[in-house]
mmCIF file of the N, C-alpha and C atoms, coordinates in Angstrom:
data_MODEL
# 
_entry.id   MODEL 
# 
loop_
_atom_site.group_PDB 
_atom_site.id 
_atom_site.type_symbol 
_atom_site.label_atom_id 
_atom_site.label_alt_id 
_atom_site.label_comp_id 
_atom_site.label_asym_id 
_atom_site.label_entity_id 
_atom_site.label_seq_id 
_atom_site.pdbx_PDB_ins_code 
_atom_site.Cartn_x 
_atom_site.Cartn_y 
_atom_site.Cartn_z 
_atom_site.occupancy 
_atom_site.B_iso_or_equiv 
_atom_site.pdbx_formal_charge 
_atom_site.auth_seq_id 
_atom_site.auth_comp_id 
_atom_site.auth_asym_id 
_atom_site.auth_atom_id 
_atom_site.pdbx_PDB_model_num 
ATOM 1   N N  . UNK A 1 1  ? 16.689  8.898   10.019  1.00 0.00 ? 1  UNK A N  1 
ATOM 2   C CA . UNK A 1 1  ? 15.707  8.695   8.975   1.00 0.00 ? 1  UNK A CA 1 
ATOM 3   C C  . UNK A 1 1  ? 15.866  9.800   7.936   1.00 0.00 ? 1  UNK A C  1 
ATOM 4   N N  . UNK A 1 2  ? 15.800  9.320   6.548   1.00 0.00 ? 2  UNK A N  1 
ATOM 5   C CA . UNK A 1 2  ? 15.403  10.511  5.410   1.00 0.00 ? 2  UNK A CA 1 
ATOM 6   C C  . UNK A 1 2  ? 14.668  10.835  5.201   1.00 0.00 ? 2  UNK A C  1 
ATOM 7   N N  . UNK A 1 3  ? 14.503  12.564  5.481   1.00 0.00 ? 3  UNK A N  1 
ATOM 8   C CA . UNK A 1 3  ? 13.251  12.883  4.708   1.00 0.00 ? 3  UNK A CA 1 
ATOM 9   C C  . UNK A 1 3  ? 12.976  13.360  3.156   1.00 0.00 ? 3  UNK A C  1 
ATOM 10  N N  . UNK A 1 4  ? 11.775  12.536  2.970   1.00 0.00 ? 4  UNK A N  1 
ATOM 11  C CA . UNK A 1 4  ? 11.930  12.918  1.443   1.00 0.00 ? 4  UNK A CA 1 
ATOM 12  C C  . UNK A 1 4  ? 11.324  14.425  1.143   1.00 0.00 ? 4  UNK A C  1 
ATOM 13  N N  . UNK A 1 5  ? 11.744  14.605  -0.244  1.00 0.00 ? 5  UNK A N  1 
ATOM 14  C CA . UNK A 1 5  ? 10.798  15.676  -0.506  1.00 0.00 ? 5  UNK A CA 1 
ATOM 15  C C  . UNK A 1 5  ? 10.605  15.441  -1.991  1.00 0.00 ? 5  UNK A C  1 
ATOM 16  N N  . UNK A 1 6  ? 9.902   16.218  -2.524  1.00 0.00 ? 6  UNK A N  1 
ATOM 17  C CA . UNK A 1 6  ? 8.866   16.047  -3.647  1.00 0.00 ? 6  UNK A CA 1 
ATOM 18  C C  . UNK A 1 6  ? 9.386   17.494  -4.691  1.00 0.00 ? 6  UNK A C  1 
ATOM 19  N N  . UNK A 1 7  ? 9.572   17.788  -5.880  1.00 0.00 ? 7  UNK A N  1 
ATOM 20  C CA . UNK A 1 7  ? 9.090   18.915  -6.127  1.00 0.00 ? 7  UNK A CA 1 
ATOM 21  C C  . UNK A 1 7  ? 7.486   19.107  -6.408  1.00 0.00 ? 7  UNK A C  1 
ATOM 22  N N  . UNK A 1 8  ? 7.019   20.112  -6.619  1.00 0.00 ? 8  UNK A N  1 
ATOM 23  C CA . UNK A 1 8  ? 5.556   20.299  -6.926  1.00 0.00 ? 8  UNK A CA 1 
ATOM 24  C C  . UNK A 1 8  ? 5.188   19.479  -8.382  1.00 0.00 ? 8  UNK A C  1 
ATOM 25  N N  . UNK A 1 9  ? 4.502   18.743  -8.478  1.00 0.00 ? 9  UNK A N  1 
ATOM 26  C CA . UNK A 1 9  ? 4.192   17.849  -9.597  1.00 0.00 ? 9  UNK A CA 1 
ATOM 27  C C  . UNK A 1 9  ? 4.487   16.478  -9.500  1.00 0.00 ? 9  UNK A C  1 
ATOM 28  N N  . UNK A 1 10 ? 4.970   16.754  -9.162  1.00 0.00 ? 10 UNK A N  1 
ATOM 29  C CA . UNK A 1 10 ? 5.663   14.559  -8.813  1.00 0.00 ? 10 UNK A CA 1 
ATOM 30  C C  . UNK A 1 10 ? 4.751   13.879  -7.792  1.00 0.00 ? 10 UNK A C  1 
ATOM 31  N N  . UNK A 1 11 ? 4.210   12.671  -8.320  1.00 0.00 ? 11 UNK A N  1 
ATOM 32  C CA . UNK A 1 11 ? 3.601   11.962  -7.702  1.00 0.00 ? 11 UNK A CA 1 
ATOM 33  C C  . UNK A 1 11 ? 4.225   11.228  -6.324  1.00 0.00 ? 11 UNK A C  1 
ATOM 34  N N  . UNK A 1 12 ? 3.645   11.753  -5.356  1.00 0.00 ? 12 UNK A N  1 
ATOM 35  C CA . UNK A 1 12 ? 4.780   11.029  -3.917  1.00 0.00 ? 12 UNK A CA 1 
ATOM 36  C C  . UNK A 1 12 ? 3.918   10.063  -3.011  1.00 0.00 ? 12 UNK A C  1 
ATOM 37  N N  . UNK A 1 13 ? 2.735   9.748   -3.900  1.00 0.00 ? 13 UNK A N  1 
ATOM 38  C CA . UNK A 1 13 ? 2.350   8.430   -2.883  1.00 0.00 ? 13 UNK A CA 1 
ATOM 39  C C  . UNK A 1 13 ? 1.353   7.245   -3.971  1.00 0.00 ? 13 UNK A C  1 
ATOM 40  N N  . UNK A 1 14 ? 1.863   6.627   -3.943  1.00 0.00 ? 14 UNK A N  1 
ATOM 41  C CA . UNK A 1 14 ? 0.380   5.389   -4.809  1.00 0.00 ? 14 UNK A CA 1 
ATOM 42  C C  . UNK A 1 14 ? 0.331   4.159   -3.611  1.00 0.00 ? 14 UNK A C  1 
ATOM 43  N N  . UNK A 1 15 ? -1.303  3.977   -4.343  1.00 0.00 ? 15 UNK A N  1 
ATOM 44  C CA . UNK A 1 15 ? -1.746  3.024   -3.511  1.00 0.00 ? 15 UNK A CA 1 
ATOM 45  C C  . UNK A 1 15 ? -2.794  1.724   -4.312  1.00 0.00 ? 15 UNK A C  1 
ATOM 46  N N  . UNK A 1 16 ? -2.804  1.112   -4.056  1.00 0.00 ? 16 UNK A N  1 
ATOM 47  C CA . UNK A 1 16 ? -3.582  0.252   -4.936  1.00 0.00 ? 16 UNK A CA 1 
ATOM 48  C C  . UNK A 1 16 ? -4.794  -0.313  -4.311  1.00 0.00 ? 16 UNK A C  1 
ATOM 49  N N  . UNK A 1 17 ? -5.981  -0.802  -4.963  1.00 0.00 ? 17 UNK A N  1 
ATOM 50  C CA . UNK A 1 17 ? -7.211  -1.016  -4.387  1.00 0.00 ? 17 UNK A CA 1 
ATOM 51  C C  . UNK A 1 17 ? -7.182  -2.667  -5.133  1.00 0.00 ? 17 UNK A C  1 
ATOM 52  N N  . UNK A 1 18 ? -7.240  -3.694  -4.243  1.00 0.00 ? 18 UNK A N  1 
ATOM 53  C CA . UNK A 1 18 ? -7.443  -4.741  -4.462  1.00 0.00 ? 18 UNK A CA 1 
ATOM 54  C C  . UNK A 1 18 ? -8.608  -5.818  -4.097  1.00 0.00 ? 18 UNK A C  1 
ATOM 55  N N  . UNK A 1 19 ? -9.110  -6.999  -4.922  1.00 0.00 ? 19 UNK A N  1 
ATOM 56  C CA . UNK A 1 19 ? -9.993  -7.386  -4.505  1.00 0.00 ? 19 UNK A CA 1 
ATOM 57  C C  . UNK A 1 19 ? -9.655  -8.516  -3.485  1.00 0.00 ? 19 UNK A C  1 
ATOM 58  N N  . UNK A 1 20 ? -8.438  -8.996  -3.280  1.00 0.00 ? 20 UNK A N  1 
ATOM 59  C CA . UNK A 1 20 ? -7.604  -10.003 -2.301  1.00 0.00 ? 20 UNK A CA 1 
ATOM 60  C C  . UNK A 1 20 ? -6.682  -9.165  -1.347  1.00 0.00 ? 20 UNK A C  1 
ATOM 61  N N  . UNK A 1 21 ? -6.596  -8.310  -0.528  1.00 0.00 ? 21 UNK A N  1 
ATOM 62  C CA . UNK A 1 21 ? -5.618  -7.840  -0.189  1.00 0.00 ? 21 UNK A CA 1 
ATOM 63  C C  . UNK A 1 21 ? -4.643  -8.526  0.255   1.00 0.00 ? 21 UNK A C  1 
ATOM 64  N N  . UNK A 1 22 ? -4.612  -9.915  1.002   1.00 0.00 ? 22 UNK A N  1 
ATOM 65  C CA . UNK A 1 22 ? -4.270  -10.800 1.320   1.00 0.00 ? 22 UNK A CA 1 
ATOM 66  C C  . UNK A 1 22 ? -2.697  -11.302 0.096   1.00 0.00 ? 22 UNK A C  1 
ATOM 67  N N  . UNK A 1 23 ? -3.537  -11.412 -1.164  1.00 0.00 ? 23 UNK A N  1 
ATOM 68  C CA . UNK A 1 23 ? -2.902  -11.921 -2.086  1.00 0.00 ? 23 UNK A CA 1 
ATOM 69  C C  . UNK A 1 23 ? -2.306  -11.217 -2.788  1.00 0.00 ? 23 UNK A C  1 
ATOM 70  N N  . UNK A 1 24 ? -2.535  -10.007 -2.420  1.00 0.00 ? 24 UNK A N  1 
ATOM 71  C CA . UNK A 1 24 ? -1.668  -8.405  -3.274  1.00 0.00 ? 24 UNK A CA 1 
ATOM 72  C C  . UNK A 1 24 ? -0.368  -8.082  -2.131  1.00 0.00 ? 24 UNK A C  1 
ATOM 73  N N  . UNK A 1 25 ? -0.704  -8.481  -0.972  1.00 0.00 ? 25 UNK A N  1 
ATOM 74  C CA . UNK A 1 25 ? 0.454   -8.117  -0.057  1.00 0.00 ? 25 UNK A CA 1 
ATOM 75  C C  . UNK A 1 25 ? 1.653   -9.831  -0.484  1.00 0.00 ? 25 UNK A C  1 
ATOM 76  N N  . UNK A 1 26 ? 1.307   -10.560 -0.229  1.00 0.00 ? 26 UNK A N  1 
ATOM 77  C CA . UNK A 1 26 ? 1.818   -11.839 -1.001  1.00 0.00 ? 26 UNK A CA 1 
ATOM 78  C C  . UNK A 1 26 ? 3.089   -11.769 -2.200  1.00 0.00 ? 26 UNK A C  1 
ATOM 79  N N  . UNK A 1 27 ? 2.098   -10.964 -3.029  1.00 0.00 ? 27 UNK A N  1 
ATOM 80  C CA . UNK A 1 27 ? 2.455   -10.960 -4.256  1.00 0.00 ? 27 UNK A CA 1 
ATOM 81  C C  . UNK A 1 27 ? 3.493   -9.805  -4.261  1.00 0.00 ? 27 UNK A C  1 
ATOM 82  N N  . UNK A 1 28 ? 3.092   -8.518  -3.754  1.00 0.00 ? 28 UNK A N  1 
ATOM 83  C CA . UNK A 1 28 ? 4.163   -7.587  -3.980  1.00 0.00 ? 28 UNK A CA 1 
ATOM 84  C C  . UNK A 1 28 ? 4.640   -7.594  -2.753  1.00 0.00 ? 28 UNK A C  1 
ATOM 85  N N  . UNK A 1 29 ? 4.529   -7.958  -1.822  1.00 0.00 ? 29 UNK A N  1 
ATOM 86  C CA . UNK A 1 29 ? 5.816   -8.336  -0.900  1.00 0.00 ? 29 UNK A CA 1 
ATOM 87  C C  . UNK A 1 29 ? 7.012   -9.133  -1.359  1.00 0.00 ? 29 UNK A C  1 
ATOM 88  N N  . UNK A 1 30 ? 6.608   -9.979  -2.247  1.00 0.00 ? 30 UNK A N  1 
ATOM 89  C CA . UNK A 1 30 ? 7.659   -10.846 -2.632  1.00 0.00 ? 30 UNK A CA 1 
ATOM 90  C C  . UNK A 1 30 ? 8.320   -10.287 -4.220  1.00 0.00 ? 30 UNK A C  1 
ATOM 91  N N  . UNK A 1 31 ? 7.730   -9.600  -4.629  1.00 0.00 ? 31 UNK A N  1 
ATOM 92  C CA . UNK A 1 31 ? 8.573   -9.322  -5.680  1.00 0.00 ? 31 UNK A CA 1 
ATOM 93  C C  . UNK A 1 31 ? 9.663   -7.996  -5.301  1.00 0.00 ? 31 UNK A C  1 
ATOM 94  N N  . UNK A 1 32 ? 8.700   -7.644  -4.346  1.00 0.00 ? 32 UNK A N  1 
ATOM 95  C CA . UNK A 1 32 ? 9.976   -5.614  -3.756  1.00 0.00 ? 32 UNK A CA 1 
ATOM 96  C C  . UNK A 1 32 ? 10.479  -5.893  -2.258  1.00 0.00 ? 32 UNK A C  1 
ATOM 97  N N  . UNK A 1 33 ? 9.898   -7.087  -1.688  1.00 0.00 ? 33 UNK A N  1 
ATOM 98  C CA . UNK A 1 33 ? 10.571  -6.982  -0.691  1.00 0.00 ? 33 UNK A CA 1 
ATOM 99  C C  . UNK A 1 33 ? 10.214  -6.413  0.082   1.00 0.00 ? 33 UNK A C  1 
ATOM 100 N N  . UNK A 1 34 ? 8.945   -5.934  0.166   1.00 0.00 ? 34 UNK A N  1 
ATOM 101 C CA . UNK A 1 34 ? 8.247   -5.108  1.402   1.00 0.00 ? 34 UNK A CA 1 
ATOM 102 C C  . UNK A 1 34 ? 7.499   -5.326  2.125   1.00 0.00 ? 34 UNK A C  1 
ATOM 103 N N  . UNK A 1 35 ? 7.915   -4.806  3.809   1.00 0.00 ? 35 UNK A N  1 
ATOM 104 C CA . UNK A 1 35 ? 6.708   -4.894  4.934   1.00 0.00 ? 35 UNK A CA 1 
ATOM 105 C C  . UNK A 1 35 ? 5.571   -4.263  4.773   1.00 0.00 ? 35 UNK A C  1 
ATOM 106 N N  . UNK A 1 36 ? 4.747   -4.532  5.579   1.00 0.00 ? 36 UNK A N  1 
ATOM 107 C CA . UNK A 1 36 ? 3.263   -3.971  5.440   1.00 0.00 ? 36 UNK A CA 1 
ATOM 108 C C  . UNK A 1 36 ? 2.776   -3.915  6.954   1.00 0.00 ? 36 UNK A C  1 
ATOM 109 N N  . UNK A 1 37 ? 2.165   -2.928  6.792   1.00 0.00 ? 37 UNK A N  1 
ATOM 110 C CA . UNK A 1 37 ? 1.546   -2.390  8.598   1.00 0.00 ? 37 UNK A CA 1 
ATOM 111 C C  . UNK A 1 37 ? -0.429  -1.795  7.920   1.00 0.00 ? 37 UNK A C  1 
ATOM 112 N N  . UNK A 1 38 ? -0.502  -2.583  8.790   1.00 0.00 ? 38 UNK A N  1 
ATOM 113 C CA . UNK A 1 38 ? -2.537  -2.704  9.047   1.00 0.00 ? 38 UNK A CA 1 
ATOM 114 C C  . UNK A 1 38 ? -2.900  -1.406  9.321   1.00 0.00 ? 38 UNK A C  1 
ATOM 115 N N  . UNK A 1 39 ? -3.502  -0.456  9.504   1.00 0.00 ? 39 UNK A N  1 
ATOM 116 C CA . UNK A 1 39 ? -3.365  0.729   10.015  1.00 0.00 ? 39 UNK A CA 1 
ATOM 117 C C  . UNK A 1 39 ? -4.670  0.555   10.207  1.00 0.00 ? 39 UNK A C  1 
ATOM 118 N N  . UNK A 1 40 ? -6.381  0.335   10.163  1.00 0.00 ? 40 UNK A N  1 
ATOM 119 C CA . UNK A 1 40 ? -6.938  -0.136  10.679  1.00 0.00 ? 40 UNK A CA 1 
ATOM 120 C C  . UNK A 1 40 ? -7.213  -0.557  11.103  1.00 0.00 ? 40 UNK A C  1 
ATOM 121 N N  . UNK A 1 41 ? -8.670  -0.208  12.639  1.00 0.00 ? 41 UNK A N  1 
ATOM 122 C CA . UNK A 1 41 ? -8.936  -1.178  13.480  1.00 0.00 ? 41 UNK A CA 1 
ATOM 123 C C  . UNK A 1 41 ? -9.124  -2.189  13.348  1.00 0.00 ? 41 UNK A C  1 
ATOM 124 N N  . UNK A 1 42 ? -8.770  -3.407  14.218  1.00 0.00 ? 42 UNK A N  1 
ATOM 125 C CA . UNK A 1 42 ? -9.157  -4.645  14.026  1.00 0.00 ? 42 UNK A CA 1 
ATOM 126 C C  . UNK A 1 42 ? -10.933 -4.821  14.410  1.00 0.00 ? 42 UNK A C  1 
ATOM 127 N N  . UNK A 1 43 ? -11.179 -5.679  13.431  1.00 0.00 ? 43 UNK A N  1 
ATOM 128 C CA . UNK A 1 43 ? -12.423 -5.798  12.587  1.00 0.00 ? 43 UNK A CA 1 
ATOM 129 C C  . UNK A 1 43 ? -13.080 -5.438  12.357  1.00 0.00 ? 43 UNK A C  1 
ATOM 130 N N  . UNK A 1 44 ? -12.435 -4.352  11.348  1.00 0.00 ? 44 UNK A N  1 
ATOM 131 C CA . UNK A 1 44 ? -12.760 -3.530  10.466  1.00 0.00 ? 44 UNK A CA 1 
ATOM 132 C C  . UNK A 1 44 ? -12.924 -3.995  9.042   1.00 0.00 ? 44 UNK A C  1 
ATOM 133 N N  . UNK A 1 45 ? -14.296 -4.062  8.635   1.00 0.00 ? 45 UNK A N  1 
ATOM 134 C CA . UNK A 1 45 ? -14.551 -4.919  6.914   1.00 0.00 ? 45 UNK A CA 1 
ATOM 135 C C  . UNK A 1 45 ? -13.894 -4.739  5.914   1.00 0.00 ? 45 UNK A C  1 
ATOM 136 N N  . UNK A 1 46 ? -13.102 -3.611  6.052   1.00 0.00 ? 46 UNK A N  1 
ATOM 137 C CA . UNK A 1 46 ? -11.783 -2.951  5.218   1.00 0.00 ? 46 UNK A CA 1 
ATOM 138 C C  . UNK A 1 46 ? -10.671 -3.640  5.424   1.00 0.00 ? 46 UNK A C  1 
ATOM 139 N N  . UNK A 1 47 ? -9.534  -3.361  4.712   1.00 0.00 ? 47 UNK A N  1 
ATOM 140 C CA . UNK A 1 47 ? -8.360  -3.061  5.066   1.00 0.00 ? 47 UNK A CA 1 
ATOM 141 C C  . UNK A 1 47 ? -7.188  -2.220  4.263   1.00 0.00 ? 47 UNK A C  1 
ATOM 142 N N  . UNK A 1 48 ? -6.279  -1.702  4.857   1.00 0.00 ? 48 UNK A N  1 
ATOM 143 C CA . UNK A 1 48 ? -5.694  -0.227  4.560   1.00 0.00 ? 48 UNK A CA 1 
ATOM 144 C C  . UNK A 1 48 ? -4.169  -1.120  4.895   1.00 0.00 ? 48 UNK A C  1 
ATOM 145 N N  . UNK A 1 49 ? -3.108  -1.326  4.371   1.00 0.00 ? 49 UNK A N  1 
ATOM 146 C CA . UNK A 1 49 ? -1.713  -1.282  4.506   1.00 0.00 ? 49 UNK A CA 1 
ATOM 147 C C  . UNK A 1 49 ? -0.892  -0.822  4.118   1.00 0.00 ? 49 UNK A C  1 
ATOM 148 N N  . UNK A 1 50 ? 0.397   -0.434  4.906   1.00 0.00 ? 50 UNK A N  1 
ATOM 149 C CA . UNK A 1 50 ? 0.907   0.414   4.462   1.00 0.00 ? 50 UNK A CA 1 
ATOM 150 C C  . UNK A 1 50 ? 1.962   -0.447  3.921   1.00 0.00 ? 50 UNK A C  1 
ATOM 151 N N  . UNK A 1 51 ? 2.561   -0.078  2.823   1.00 0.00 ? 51 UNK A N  1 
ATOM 152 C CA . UNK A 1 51 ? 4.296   -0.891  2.436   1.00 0.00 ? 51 UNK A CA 1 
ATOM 153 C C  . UNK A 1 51 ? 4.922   -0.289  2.870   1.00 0.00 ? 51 UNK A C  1 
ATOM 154 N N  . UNK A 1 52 ? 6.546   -0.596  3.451   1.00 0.00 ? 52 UNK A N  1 
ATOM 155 C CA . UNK A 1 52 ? 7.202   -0.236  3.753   1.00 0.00 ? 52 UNK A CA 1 
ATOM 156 C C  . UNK A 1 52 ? 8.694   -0.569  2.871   1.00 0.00 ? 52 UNK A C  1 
ATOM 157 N N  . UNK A 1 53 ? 9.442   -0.165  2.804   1.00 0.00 ? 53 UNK A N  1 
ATOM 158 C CA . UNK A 1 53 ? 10.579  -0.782  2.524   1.00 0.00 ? 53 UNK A CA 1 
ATOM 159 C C  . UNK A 1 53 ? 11.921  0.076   3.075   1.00 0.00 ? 53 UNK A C  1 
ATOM 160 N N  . UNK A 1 54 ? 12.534  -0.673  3.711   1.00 0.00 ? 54 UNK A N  1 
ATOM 161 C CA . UNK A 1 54 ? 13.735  -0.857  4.961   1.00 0.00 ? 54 UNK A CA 1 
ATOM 162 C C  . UNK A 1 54 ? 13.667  1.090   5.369   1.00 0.00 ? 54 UNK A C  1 
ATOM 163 N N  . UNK A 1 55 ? 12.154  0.707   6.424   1.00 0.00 ? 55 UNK A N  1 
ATOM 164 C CA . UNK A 1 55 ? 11.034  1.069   7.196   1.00 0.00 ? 55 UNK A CA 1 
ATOM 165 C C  . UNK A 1 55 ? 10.807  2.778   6.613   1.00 0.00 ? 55 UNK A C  1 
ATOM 166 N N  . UNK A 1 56 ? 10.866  2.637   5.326   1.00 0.00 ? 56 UNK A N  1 
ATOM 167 C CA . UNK A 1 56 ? 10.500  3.993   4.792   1.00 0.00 ? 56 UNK A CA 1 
ATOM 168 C C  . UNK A 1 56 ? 8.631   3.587   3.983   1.00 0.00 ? 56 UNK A C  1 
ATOM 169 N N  . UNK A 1 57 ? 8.096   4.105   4.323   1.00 0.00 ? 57 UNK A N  1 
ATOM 170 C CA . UNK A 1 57 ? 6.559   4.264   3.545   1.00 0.00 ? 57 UNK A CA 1 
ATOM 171 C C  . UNK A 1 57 ? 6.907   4.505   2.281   1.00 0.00 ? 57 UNK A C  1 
ATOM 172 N N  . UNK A 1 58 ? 6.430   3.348   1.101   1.00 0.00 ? 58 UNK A N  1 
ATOM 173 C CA . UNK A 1 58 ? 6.413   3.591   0.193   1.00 0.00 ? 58 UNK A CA 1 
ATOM 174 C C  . UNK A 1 58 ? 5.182   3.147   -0.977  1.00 0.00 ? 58 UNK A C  1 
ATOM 175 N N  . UNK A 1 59 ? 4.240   3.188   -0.051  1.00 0.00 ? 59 UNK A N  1 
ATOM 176 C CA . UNK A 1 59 ? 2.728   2.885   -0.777  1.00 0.00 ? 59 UNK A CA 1 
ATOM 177 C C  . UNK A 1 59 ? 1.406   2.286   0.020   1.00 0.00 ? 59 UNK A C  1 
ATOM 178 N N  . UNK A 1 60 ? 0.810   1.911   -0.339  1.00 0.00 ? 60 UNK A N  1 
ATOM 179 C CA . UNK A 1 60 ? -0.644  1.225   0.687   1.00 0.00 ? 60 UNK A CA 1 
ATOM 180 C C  . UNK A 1 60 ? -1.236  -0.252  -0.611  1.00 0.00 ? 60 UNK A C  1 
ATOM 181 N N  . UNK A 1 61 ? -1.816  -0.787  0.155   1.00 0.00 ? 61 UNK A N  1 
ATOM 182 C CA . UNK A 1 61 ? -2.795  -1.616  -0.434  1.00 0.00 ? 61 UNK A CA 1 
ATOM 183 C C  . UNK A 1 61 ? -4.031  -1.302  0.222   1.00 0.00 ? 61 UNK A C  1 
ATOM 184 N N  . UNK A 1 62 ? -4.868  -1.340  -0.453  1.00 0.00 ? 62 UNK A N  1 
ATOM 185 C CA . UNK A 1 62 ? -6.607  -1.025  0.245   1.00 0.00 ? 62 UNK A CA 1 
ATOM 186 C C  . UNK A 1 62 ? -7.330  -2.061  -0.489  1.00 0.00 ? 62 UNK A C  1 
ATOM 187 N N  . UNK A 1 63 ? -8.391  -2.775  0.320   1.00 0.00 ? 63 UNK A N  1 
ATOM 188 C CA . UNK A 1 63 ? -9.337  -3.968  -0.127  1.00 0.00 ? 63 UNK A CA 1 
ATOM 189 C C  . UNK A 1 63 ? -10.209 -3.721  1.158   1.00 0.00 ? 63 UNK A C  1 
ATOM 190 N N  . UNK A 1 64 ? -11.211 -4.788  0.404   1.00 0.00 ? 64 UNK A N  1 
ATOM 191 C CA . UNK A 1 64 ? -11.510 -5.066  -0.724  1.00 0.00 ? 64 UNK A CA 1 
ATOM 192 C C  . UNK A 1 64 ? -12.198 -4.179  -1.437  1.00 0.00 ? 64 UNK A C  1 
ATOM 193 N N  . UNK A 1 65 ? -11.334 -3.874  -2.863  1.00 0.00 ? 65 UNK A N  1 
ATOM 194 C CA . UNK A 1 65 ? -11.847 -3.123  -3.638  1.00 0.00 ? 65 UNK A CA 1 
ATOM 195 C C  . UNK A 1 65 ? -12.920 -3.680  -4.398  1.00 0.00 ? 65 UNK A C  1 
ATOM 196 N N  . UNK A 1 66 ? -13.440 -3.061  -5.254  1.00 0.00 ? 66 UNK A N  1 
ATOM 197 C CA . UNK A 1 66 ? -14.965 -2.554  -6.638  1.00 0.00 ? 66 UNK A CA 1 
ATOM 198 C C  . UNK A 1 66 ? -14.350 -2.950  -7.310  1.00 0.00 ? 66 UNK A C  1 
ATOM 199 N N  . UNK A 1 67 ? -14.744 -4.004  -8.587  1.00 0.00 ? 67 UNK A N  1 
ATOM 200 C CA . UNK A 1 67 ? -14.425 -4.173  -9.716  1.00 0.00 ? 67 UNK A CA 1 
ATOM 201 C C  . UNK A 1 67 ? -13.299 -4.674  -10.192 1.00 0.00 ? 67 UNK A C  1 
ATOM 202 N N  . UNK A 1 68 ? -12.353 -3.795  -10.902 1.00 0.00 ? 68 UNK A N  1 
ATOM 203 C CA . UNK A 1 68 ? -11.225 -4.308  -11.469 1.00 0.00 ? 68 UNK A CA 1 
ATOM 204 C C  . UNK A 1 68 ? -9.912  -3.772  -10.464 1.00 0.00 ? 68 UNK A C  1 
ATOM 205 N N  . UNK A 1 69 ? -9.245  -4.182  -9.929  1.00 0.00 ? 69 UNK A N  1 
ATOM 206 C CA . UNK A 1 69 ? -8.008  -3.720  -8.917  1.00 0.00 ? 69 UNK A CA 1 
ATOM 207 C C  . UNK A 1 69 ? -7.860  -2.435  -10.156 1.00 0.00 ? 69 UNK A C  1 
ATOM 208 N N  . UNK A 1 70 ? -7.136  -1.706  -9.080  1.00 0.00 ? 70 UNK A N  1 
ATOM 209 C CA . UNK A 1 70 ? -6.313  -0.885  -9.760  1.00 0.00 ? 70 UNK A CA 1 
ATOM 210 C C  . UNK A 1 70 ? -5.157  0.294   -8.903  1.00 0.00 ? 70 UNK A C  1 
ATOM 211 N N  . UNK A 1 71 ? -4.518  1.263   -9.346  1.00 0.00 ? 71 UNK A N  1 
ATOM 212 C CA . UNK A 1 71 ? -3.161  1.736   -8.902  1.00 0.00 ? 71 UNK A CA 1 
ATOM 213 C C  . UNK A 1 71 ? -3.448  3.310   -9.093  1.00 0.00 ? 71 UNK A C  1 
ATOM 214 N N  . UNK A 1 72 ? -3.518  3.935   -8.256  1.00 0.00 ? 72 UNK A N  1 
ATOM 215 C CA . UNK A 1 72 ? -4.070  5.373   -7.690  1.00 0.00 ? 72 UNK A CA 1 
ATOM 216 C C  . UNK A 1 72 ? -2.685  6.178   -7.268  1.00 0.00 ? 72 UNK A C  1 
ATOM 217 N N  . UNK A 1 73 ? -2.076  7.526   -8.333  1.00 0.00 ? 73 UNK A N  1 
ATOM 218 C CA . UNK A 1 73 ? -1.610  8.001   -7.266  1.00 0.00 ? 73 UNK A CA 1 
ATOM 219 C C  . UNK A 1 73 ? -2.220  9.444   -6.984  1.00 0.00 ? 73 UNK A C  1 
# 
């Protein structure tokens, strides 16, 4: 496995808050090609996923979000 590293200033994680999480994993699964892992308990009113891509962490989805989705890093 690689580990990454960051210099100081660079953004090294985003995550997005959606009001479908369902339909945000859908959607950007299919455009990047990425797995996703639940990392919350099951039934839990939340949900937290992680993306993956060829099994490196490379973001989250969180729902159901407030208001207007949006992209946090």
């Amino acid at each position: 496995m690689t580990k990454r590293t960051y210099p100081p200033g660079v953004p090294c994680w985003i995550d997005t808050e959606q009001l479908d999480v369902q339909a945000a994993i859908d959607f950007y699964g299919g455009i990047f090609g990425w797995s996703f892992e639940d990392v919350l308990p099951a039934g839990s009113p939340d949900r937290y996923v992680i993306a993956k891509l060829d099994g490196q962490d490379v973001g989250a989805i969180a729902g159901p979000g407030e208001g207007t989705p949006k992209w946090n890093t």
